[in-house]
C-alpha positions as CSV (number, residue, x, y, z in Angstrom):
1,X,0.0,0.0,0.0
2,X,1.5,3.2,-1.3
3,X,2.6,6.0,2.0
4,X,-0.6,8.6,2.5
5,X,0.9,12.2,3.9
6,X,-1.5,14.4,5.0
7,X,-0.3,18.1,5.0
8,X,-2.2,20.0,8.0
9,X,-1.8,23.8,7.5
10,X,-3.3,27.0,9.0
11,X,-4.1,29.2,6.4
12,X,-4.5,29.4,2.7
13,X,-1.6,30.0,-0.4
14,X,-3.5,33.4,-1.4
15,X,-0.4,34.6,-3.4
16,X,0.1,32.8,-7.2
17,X,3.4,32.5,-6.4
18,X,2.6,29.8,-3.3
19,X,0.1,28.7,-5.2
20,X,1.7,28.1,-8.1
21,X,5.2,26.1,-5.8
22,X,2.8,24.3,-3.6
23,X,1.2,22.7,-7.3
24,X,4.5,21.6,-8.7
25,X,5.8,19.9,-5.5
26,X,2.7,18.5,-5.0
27,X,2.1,16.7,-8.9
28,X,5.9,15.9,-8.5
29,X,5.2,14.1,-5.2
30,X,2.3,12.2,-7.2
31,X,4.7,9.4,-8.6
32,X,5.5,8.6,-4.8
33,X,2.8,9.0,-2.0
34,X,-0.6,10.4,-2.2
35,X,-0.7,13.9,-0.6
36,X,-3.8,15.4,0.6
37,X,-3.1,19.1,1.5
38,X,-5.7,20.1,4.7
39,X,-6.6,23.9,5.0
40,X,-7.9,24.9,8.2
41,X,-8.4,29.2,8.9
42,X,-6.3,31.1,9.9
43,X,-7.6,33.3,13.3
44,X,-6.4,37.2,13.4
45,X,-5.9,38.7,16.4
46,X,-9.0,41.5,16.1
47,X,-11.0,38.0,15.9
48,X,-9.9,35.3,18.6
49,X,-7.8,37.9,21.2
50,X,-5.1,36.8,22.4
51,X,-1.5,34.9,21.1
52,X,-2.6,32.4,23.1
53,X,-6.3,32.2,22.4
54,X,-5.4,32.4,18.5
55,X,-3.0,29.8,18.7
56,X,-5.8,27.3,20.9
57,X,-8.2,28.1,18.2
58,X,-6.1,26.9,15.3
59,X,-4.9,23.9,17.1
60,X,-8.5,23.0,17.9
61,X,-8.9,23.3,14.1
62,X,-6.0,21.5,13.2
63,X,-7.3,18.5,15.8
64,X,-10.6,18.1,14.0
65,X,-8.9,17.0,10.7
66,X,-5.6,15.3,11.8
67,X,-6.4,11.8,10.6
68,X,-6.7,9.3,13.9
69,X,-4.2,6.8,12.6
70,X,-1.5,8.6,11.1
71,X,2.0,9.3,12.4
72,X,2.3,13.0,13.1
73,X,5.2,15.1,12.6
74,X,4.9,18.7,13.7
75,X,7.0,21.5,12.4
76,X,8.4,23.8,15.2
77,X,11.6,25.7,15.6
78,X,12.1,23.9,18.3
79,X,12.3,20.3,16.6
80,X,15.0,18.3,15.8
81,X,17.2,19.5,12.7
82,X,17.3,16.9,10.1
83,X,19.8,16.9,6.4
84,X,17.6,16.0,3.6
85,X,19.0,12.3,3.4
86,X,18.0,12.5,7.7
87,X,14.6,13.1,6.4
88,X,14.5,10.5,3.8
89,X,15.7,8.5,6.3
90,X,12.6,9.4,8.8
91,X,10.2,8.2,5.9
92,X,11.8,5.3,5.3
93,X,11.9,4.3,8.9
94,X,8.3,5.0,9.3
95,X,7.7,3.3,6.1
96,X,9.5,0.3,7.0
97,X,7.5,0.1,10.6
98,X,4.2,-0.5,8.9
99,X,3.4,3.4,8.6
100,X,0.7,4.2,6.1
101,X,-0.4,7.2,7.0
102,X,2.1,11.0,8.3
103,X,0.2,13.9,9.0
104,X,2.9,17.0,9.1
105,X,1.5,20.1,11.0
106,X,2.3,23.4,9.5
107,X,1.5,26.1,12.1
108,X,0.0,29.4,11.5
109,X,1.9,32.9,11.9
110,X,1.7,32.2,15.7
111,X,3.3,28.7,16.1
112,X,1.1,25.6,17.3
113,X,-0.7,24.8,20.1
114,X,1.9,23.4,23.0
115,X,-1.3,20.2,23.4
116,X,-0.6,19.3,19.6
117,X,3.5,19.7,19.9
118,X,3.3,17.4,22.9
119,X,1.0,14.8,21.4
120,X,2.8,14.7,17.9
121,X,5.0,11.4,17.3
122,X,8.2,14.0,16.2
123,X,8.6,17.6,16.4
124,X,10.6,18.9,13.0
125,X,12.5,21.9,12.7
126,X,13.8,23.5,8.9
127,X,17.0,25.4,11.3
128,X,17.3,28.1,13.4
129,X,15.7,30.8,10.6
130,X,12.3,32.5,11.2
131,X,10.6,31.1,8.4
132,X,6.5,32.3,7.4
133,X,4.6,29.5,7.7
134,X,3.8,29.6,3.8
135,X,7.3,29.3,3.0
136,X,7.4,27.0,5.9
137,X,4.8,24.6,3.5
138,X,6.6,24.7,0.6
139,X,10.0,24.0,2.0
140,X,8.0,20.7,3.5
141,X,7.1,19.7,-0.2
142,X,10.0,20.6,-1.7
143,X,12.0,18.5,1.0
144,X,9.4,15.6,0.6
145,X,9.8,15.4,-2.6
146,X,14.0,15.0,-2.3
147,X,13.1,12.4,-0.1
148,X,11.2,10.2,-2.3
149,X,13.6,10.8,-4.6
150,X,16.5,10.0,-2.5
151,X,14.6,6.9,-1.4
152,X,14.4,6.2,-4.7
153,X,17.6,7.0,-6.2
154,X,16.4,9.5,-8.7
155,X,18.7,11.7,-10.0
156,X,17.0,15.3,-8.3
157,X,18.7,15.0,-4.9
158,X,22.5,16.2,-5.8
């Protein structure tokens, strides 16, 4: 049974440009896994209240469609620092486990809820740089996508 990853993020790619990255990783990725991408809103400030409320709002969101059986991997600046063959690594080591199913959570403008970065299997971290969380979700497909094709000795990873 081929690997399902389930991309959780807050927010939508408004900009063509995210758009337009997020669609090429993501029909690249096709010859490898099957990727379902998972939108939930992101809250503003003038709307929830607090940091903290926003950030409890999203992760309540984020909850409601994180599939029950996957594996979940959370990015956080906090997580462990991987290279990409590290990563393709992780994959393979989940695939090889019996794994079917890794949910990564991308976080909203705020981070993610402190509940969801406890409860996820991993916590992932693309280095020490501030990155915006749309950036953030195209840096996972990108890197995703060297994995399967590291994992599969094609000739994109250099």
């Amino acid at each position: 049974m081929p690997l399902h990853i389930d991309i959780v993020a807050v927010g939508k790619l408004k900009e063509s440009y995210w758009s337009a990255a997020a669609a090429e990783y993501l029909k690249r990725l096709t010859r490898f896994a099957k990727v379902t991408v998972r939108e939930v809103p992101d809250r503003g400030l003038q709307s929830t209240g607090t940091t903290e409320q926003v950030v409890v709002a999203e992760g309540a969101s984020i909850r409601s469609v994180l599939p029950a059986d996957a594996c979940v991997i959370a990015l956080d600046s906090a997580g462990e620092q991987l290279t990409s063959p590290g990563f393709a690594d992780l994959i393979a080591q989940e695939q090889n486990r019996g794994t079917s199913r890794i949910a990564f959570i991308v976080g909203g403008s705020h981070g993610l809820a402190p509940d969801l970065k406890r409860e996820a299997t991993r916590l992932l971290s693309f280095g020490n740089i501030t990155l915006p969380h749309n950036l953030a979700r195209i840096v996972l497909l990108e890197q995703l996508y060297r994995a399967f094709s590291i994992l599969n000795n094609s000739p994109y990873h250099k």
